[in-house]
N, C-alpha and C positions, 0 to 999 in steps of 0.2 A: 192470630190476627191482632196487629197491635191496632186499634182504636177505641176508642173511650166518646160515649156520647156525651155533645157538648163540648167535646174539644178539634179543633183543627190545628192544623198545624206545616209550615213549609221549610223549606228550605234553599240558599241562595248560593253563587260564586262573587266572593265583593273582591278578591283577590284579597284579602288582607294581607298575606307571607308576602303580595309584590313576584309571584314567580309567573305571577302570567301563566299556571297549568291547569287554569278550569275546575281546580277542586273547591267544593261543598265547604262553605267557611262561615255561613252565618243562617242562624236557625230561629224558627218565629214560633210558638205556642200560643194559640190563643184561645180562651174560655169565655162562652157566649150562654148567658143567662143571667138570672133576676137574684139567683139564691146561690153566689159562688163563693167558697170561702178558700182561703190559704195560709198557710203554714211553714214557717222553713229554718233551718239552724244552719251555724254559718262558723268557717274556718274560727279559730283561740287565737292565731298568729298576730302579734302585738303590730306586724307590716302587711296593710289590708289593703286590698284597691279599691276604688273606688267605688264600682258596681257594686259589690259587698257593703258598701256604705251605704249606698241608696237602696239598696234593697231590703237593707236592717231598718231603715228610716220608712221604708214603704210597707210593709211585711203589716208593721204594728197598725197600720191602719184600717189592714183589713179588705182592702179594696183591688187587690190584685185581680188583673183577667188577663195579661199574656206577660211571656216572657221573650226577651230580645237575645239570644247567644249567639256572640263567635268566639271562634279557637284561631289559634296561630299569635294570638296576642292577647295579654293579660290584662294588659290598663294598667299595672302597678308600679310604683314608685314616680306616679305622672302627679299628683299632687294636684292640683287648683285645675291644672290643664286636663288631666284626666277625666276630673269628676266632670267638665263641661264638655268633655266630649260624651260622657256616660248621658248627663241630659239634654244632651243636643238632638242627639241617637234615639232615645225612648222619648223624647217627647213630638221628632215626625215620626214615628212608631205609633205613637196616640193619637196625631193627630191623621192619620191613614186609618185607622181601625173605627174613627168617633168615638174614643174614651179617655178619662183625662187624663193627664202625664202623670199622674201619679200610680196607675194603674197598670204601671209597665215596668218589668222588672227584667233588668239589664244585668247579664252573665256574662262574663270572659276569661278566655284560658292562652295559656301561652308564654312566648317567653315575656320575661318582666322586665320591666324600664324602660321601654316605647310607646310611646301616642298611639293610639288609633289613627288609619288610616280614612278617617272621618267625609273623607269628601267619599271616595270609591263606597263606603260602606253607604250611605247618605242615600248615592243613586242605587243601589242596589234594593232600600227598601221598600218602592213603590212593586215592582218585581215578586218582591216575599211577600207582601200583603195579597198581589194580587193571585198567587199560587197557593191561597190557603184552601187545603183539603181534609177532609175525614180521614184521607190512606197517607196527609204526608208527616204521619209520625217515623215512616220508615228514614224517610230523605233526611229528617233530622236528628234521626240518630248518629249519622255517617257525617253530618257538620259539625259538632259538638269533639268529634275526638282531636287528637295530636298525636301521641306516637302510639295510639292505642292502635294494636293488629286487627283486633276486632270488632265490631259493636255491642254494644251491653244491652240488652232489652229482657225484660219479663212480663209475666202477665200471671194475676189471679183472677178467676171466677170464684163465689161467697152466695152461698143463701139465708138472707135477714128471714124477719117476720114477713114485711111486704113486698118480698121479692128479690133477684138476683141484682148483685151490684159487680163492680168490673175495678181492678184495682191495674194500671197497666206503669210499668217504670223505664227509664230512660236514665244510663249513666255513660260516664266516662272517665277515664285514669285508668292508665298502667305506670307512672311514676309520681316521685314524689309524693309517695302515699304513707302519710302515718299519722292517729290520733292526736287532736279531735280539732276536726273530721280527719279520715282519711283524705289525700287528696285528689279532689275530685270536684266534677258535677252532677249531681241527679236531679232528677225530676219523674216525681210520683205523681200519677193523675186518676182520679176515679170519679165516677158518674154519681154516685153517693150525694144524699142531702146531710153533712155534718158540720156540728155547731163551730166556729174557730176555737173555741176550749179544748174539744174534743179532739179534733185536729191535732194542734197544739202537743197533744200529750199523747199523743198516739205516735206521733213523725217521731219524738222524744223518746220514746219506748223503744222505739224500732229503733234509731240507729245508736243507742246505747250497744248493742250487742251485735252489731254488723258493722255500719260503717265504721265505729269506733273502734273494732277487734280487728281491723288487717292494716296490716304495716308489708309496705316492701322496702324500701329504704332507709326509714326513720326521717324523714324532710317532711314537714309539714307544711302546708303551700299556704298563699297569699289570698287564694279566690274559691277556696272551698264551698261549694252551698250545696244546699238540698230543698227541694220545693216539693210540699205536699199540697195536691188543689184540687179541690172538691168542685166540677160544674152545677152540683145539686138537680140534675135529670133524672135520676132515680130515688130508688126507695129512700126513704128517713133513716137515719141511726140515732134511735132517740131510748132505746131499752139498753140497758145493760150485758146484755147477753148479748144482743146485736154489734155493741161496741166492742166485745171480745173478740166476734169473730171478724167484725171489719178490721180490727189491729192487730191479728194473726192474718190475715190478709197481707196486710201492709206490709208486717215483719217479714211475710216469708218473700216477698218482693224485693224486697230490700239484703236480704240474705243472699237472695241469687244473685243480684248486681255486685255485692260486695265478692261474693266468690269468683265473680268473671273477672273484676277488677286483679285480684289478686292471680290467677291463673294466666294472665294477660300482663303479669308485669315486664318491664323490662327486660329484655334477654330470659326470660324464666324458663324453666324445664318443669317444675317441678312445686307444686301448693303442697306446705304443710301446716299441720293444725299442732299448736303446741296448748296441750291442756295441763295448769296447773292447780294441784290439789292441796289439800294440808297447811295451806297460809292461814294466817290468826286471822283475817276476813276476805271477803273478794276487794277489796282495794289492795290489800297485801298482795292477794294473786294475781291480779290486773299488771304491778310494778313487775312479778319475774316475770311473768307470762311476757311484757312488752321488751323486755331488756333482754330473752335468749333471743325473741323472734327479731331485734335489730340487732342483735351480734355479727360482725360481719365473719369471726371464725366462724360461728356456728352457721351464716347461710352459706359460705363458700367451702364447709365440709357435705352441707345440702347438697351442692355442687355435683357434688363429686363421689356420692353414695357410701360417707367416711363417718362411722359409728363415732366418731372421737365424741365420748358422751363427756370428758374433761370440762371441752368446753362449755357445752349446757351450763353444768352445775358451776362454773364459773362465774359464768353470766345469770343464774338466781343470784348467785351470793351477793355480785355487788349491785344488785338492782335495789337494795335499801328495804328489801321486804326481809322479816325476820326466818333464816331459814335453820333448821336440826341439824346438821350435817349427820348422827347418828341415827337421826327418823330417813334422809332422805330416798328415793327412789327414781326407777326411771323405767318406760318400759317403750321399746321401738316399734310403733305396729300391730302391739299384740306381745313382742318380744321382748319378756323379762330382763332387762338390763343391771338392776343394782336394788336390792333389799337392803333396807336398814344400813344405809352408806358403804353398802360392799357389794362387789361384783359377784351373782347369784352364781351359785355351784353349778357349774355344766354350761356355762353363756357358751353362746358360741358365737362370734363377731359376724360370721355369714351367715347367720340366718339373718340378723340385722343388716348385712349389707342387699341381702337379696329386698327385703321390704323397702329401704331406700333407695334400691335403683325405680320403684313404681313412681308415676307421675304425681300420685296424689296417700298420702298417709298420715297418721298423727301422731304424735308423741307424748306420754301422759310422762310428768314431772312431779313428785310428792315432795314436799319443800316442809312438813311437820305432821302434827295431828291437826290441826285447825280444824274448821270448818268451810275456810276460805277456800273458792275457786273461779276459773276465768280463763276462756280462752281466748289465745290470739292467733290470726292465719298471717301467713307469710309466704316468701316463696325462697326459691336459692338466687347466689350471688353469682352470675356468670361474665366471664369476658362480653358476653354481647353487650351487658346492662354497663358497662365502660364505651364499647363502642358507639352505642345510642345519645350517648350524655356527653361523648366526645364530639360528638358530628350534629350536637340538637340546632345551634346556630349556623352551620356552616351550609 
């Protein structure tokens, strides 16, 4: 059941793509109470759009209660024009809800370098406001995508001291995904009374080792964000222990969005987990662990269920992390690949090929003795994820 008390939520058709086909393209969030707090971390990309800006600008104050999204269009590289469409947009957004423009925080995905289509979307928000409901987190999950197949949603249930809390997530991306953030949108919401510190370092924790750990392409995008927002309708998270398991909450929420993202990539057949061991620290391991999973040999041997372990260790070596070549290792699935940098006595390439034909497997990588390690998920490289990115404007 995806709802979360204290929050509603709709969804609209503003036609933004201009195709006149009635799809789902702009989606409302909004949080109603006295005690809400919010939290959120946003794309490293040095080329930001402007929602991203105002929502870095908004974020720090503290006063967040709804979120404005559509897809089919980025906002990005619109400059001066952009940003006044982004406060044009949330500020009758505020002024529909009675809360002040500052308290609206405006998301966009799509292709970049176009205006919003500001007038269409403009009539469309008296519409979203007046459709907000408890059940329509469903409708807004379905407005938020692009070339995504599927929709991303998760839910955790949590018992604090004073009671059950509700942790529920809302993402999107199947391209242009890679550290940090992945690219994407999400949006985490729970019923939870917690401090904005606690937030803060909690959203931080979590997508340290989710959103940050899948890559499909290696593109890091323009409008990345992640929104953690507490209506404060239930219990306190004010003990220590309560905090652990509200942020294991959180994590595993975020784990699951990050996995559908990646399973969902363009053209994909195929999620693999590459886990690297034996680096001098986990930054060391983080660098090979990111540089096999965006090899394009290594996903397009993914492809195609082709043990060529060459490539891997190719792509450790020039990832800039210090690796043994006589320490290293590799094992496919379970399947012993290469001890102490040589090919184990008796390998046999189909039993590695039978595990890489499965939809979903991992590959452990030993790069030294360190203590370093880090995984990264990914998926394989297929002709579809050419045809998707050939045909995304047309």
């Amino acid at each position: 059941m995806l709802k979360v008390e204290g929050f509603t939520a709709s969804a609209v058709s503003a036609d933004i793509r201009g195709k006149g086909d009635g799809r789902l393209d702009l989606g409302l969030i909004f949080m109603d109470g006295e005690s809400t707090m919010a939290a959120a971390v946003f794309t490293r990309n040095a080329v930001v759009a402007p929602p991203v800006e105002l929502c870095r600008e908004r974020i720090g104050k503290g006063t967040a209660r709804a979120v404005l999204v559509n897809s089919g269009n980025a906002n990005c590289m619109t400059l001066y024009g952009g940003r006044e469409d982004a406060l044009r947009l949330s500020e009758r957004t505020a002024d529909l809800l009675g809360i002040p423009d500052e308290c609206v925080l405006p998301c966009s995905t799509g292709v970049i370098g176009q205006r919003l289509p500001v007038d269409r979307m403009e009539e469309a928000l008296e519409p979203l406001v007046a459709s907000l409901s408890s059940d329509g987190l469903e409708s807004f999950s379905r407005a938020i995508l692009t070339t995504d197949t599927v929709t991303k949603v998760a839910v955790e249930e949590v018992v604090l001291k004073k009671g059950k809390v509700r942790v529920a997530g809302i993402a999107k991306g199947a391209g242009m995904i890679a550290p940090a953030m992945a690219t994407m949108l999400g949006f985490i919401l729970t019923d939870a009374e917690v401090s904005r510190y606690d937030l803060s370092l909690v959203l931080a924790d979590a997508v340290a080792d989710t959103f940050n750990s899948i890559t499909i392409d290696g593109d890091m995008s323009t409008n990345d964000t992640v929104i953690l927002m507490a209506s404060g309708k239930g219990p306190a998270v004010k003990r220590s222990d309560d905090l652990e398991v509200f942020g294991k909450a959180v994590h595993s929420v975020c784990a699951s969005l990050a996995d559908m993202i990646v399973a969902d990539g363009e053209g994909a057949t195929k999620m693999v987990t590459f886990r690297v061991t034996g680096a001098l620290d986990n930054e060391e391991a983080k660098k090979a662990a990111r540089a096999i999973a965006e090899s394009l040999l290594v996903k397009t041997a993914l492809a195609a269920a082709d043990p060529n372990w060459g490539r891997i260790a190719a792509a450790a070596g020039y990832s800039g992390a210090r690796v043994i070549m006589a320490g290293f290792s590799l094992s496919i699935g379970g399947v012993r690949v290469l001890e102490n940098g040589q090919v184990v006595p008796g390998y046999e390439e189909a039993d590695a090929v039978k595990v890489m034909q499965k939809d979903r497997y991992e590959i452990e990588v030993g790069i030294g003795t360190g203590p370093g390690t880090a995984v990264m998920k990914t998926c394989d490289l297929t002709e579809e994820y050419v045809r998707i990115n050939c045909e995304y404007r047309s």
